[in-house]
N, C-alpha and C positions, 0 to 999 in steps of 0.2 A: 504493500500500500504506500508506503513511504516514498518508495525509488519512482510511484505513476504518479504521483504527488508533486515530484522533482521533475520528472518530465514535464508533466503536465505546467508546473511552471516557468520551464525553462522554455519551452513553446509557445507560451502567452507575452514571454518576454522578446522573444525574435518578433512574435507577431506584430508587438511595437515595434519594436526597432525599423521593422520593415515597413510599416505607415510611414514611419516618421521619415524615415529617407527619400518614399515615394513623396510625401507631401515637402519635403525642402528639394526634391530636384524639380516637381510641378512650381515649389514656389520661384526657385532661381529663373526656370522657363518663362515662366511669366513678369516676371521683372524685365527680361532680356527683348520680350515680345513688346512690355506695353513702354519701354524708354523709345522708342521712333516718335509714339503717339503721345506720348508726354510732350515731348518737344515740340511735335507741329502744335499741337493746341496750344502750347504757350506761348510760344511765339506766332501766332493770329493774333494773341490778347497783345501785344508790344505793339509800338510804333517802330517806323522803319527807324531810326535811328538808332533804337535800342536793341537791332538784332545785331548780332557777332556770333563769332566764333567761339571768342572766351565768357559770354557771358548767354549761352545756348540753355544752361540749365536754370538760370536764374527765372524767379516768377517777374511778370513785370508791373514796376511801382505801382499803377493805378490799370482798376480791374475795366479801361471803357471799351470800346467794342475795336481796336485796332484794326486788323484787315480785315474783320470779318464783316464788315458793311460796304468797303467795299469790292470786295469780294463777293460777296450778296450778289449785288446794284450790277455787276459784270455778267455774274453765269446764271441767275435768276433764270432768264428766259430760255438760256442751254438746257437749264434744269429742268423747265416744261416742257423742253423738247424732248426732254430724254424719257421723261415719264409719260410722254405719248407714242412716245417709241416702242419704250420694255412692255408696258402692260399690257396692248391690242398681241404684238409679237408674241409675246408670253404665253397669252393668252390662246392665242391661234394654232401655235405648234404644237403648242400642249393638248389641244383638243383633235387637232389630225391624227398627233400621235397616238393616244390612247382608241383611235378608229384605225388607225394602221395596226396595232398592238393587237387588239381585239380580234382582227382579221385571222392577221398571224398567226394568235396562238391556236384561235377556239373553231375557225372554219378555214382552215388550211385548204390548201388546193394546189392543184399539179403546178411545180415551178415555185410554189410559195417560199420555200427554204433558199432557192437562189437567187430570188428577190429579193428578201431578206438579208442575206450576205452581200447584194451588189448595194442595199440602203448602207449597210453601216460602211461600206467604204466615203462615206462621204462624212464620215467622222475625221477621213486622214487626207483629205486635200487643203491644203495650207491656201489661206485666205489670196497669197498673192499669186499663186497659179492661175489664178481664173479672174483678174482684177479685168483683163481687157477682154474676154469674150461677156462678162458681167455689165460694165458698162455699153456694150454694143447692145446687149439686151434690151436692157433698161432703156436706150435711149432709144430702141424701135421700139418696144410698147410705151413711149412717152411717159416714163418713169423717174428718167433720170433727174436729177437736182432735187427729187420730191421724199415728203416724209413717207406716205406711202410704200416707194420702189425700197427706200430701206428697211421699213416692218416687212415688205416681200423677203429680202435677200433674207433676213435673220428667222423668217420662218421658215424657210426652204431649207437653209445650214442648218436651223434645231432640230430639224426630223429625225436623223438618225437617231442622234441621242435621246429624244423624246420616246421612238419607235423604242426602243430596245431598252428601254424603263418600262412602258407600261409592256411589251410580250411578256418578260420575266415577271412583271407583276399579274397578268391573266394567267399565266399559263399556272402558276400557282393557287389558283382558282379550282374547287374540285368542278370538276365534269357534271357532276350529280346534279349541283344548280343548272344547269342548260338545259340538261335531261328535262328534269321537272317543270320546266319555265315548257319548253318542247310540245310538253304533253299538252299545258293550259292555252293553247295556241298561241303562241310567244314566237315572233319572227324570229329574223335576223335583228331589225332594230328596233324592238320591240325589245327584245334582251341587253339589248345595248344600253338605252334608257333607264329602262326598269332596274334593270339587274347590277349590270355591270358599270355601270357609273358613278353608283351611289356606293357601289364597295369601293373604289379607284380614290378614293378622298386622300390615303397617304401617299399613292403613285404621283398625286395631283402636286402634291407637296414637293414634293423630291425635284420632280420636275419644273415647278414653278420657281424652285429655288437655283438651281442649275440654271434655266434659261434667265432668268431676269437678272441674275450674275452677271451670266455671258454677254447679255446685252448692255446693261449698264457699262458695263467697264469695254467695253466691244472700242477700239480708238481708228482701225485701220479703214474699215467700211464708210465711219461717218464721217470721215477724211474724203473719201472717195467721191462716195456717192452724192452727199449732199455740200453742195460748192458754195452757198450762202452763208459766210461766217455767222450767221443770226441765227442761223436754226438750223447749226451743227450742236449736236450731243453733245452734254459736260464736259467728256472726257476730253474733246479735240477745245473746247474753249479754255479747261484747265490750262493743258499745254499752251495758250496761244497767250496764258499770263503772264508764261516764262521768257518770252519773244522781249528783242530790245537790248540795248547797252547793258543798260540796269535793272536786275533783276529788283521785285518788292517783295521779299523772304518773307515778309508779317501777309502779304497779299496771297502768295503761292499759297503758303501753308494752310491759312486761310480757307483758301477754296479747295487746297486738299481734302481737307474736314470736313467742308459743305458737302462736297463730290461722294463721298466717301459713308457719308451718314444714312441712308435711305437700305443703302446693301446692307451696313452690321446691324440697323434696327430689324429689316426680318432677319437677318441668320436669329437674331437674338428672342422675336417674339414667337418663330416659327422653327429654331435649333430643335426643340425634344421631337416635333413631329416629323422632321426631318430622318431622324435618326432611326424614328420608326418607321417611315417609311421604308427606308435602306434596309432594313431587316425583314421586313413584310414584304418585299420583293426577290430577297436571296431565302430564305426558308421553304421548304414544301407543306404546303398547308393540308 
């Protein structure tokens, strides 16, 4: 009894030991992670004068709104451009996909698998392969300069990745539900509706958070496509802060943090069902 006594304590004792080391290399991680973002935010709150080199870490004397107004006042309109971009886009490929997904898994047909495999090669063609047959498109279906021709491009590029989120997540769908849907006269979309869309809520997730990512931060397309400085995407108005002799470091950083806020509020309100989702797609149900 004595010597299980000892074990048993010596094993509650590693068991700490080994939190505690897990939570001080998580804590080091995170320190290392969040000094970038210490820094831009505090220097948005500085005046340009008071940014440097050597005084990078210091908070600045008085809390007023340094670059961050006008930083605002600059990509304000970027920003609505951008947010009328990611969301219809978002929105779109994500909804093809989960009807390409459904296809796929649940009523296969001859050739389905190598249609399948010729979709997801369009997960590996690098944006600038195809910048000039893209533009030739676009400007025969009188697309080109428009916000439109750009929610086109980024829903056309999402499919893959949308497709092959939601097959993995049908196909882990028992068969049984179709069976029974089958019997009560339940089409094709009919099950699609009813059935299958109302389970897809974490596929929905996964993907919504993936695309709206991809879009957001997306810099080379809205370069491209859309040639109106006014109603280019955030991301190419960021960059276009940096432009000039003189750079405004309390400005950039500024609009770093603006740019940058809309993505980590949902990873953040929408992170746990994310996570589930990702697991409710790789498991067999």
């Amino acid at each position: 009894m004595a010597t299980q006594r000892i074990d048993t304590t010596t094993d509650a004792r590693r068991g700490r030991l080994a939190n505690i080391a897990i939570i001080a290399i998580l804590t080091v991680a995170m320190i290392v992670y969040l000094i970038p973002v210490y820094v831009m935010v505090i220097t948005g709150f500085k005046a340009a004068a008071d940014v440097s080199l050597s005084q990078m870490w210091r908070l600045p004397d008085t809390l007023d709104s340094g670059g961050y107004q006008q930083a605002w006042d600059r990509l304000s309109p970027n920003l609505a451009t951008s947010f009328m971009l990611a969301i219809p886009a978002t929105i779109l490929s994500g909804f093809i996909g989960a009807v390409n997904g459904y296809l796929l898994s649940k009523w296969k047909f001859r050739g389905s698998d190598v249609l399948f495999t010729l979709l997801l090669f369009g997960m590996f063609i690098p944006y600038q392969s195809i910048l000039i047959p893209l533009i030739q498109f676009l400007d025969y279906i009188n697309l080109y300069g428009t916000l439109p021709g750009l929610i086109l491009v980024h829903v056309v590029y999402g499919l893959p990745l949308t497709t092959l989120i939601f097959r993995n997540y049908f196909t882990n769908i028992p068969g049984e539900i179709l069976e029974a849907a089958r019997v009560d006269g339940a089409g094709v979309i009919g099950i699609f509706w009813r059935i299958m869309l109302p389970l897809s809520l974490p596929a929905f997730v996964v993907v919504g958070i993936f695309q709206f990512t991809n879009i957001w931060n997306d810099f080379l397309f809205g370069l491209v496509v859309i040639t109106d400085p006014n109603d280019q995407p955030v991301t190419v108005a960021l960059n276009n802060l940096s432009g000039g002799f003189a750079v405004e470091w309390n400005v950039l950083m500024a609009g770093a943090v603006i740019a940058a806020l809309p993505t980590a509020i949902i990873y953040v309100l929408l992170g746990r069902f994310f996570v589930r989702g990702m697991l409710a797609g790789s498991m067999k149900g």
